[in-house]
N, C-alpha and C positions, 0 to 999 in steps of 0.2 A: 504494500500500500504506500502511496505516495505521500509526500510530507506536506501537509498544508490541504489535503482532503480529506471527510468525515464518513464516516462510514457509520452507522446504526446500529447495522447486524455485526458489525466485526467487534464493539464494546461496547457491552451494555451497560447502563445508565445506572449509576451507584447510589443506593440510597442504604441509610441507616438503618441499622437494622431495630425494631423496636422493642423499648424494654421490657415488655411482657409483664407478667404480675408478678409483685414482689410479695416476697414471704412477709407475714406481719407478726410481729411479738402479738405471743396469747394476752389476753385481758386477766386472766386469774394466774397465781402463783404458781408454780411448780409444786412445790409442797401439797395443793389441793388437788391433785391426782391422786383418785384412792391407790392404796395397797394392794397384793394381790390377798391378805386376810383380812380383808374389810369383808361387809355384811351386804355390798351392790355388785352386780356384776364385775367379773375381770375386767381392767383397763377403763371402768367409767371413771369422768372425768365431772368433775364437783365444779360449776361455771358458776358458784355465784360470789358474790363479790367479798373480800377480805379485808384485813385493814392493812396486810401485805400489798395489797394492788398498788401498781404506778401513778393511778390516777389517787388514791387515797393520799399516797405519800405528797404529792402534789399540792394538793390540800392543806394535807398539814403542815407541808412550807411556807405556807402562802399563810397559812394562821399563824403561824409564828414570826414572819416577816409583817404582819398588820398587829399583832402584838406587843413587837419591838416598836412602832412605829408610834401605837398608841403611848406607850412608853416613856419616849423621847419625848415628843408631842405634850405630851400632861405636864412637863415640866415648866417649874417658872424660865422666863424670857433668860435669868444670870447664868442658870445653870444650862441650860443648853449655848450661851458661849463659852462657859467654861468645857462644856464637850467640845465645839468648834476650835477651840484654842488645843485641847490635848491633842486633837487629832492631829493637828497642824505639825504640832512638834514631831511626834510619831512621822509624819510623812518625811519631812525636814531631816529627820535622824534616820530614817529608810534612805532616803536620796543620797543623805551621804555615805552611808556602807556599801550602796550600787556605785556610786562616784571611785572608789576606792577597788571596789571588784571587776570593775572594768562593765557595769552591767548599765550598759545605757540607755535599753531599752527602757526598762525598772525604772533607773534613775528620772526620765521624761514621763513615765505614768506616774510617778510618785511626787515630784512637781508639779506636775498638772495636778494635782489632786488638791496641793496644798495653794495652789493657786485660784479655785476653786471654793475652796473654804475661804481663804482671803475676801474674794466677792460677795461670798457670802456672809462676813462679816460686815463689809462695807453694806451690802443691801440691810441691814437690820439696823443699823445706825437711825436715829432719830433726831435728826436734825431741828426739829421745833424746841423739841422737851431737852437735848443735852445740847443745843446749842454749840460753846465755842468747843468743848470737851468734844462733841463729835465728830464737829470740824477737822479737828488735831487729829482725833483717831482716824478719819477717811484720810487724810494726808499721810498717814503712817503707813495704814493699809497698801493704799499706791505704792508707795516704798518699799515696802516687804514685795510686791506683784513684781515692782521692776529688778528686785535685786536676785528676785527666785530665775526672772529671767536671764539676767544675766548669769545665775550661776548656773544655769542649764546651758547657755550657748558655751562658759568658758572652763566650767569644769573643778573652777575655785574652791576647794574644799572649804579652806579654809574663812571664806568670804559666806558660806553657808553657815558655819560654827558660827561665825559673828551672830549671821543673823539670828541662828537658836538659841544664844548670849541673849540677844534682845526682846525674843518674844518671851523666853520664859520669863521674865520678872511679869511680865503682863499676865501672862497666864496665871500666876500666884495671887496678883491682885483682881482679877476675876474671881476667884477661887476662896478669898477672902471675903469679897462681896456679895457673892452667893450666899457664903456659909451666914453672912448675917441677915441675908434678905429670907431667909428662912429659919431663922432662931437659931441659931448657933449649930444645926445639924451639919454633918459634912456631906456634901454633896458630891453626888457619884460623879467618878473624874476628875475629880477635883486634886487628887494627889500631885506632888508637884513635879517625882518623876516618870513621864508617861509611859508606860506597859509597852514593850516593841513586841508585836503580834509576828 
């Protein structure tokens, strides 16, 4: 056959082949397949639902993540920045072990993280009711966003220590403030140095 003519019959036309039906995980446990000394026929198969099932487990993730949720939520406004501030450090002190282990991926999700809370500090600021005090702190806030960025692009360990130098005394006085906006109880998270997960 000659170069630059088509032929039909001589190759036919390729298509994909299709995926056909795929096998689907059972709905019930393995475990609920009777025995062969059970009281039901050999190999019958017990379909009804467990609290082993995927879907149950599912569930009970989901009530437990709206659990926590409520959790946090029910807390007065001090003590969920004093959460927002532990994390910060926590992320701040993860960034810098990935900085150090050569893990840059980590290190950029874990400043992003902490940059993140940063904003979300800034978004809870009350500008009417704490006036020039909140003013300073949204100034700060920016500060802490531009210096995480820069120690993302430049790798500065030790430009990050600083910064953890600086937020914790903040976090201690959050943590202070809390403890008396609520009677003198200590407020979870509150400790001054933060738990590395």
């Amino acid at each position: 056959m000659c170069r630059g003519t088509s032929s039909t019959a001589a190759s036919p036309r390729w298509r994909r082949p299709s995926p056909g039906p795929r096998a689907r995980a059972p709905t019930w446990p393995l475990s609920s397949i009777r025995s062969e000394g059970s009281n039901t026929d050999r190999g019958a198969v017990d379909a009804s639902p467990t609290e082993d099932t995927t879907m149950n487990y599912g569930r009970r993730k989901t009530d437990w993540g709206m659990y926590q949720s409520n959790e946090i939520l029910s807390r007065p406004p001090e003590a969920l920045v004093v959460l927002l501030y532990q994390r910060l450090l926590v992320e701040l002190q993860r960034a810098d072990r990935q900085i150090g282990a050569g893990e840059l991926e980590g290190k950029a999700v874990s400043l992003s993280k902490a940059s993140s809370i940063l904003f979300e500090l800034m978004g809870s600021l009350n500008h009417e009711v704490g006036g020039e005090i909140a003013g300073r702190l949204a100034a700060l806030y920016s500060y802490f966003v531009r210096e995480i960025h820069e120690v993302d692009r430049s790798l500065d360990r030790k430009r990050l220590q600083r910064l953890v130098e600086v937020i914790t005394p903040l976090h201690e006085s959050w943590s202070r403030a809390a403890q008396q906006s609520v009677g003198g109880a200590p407020v979870a998270g509150s400790n001054t140095a933060p738990a590395n997960p």
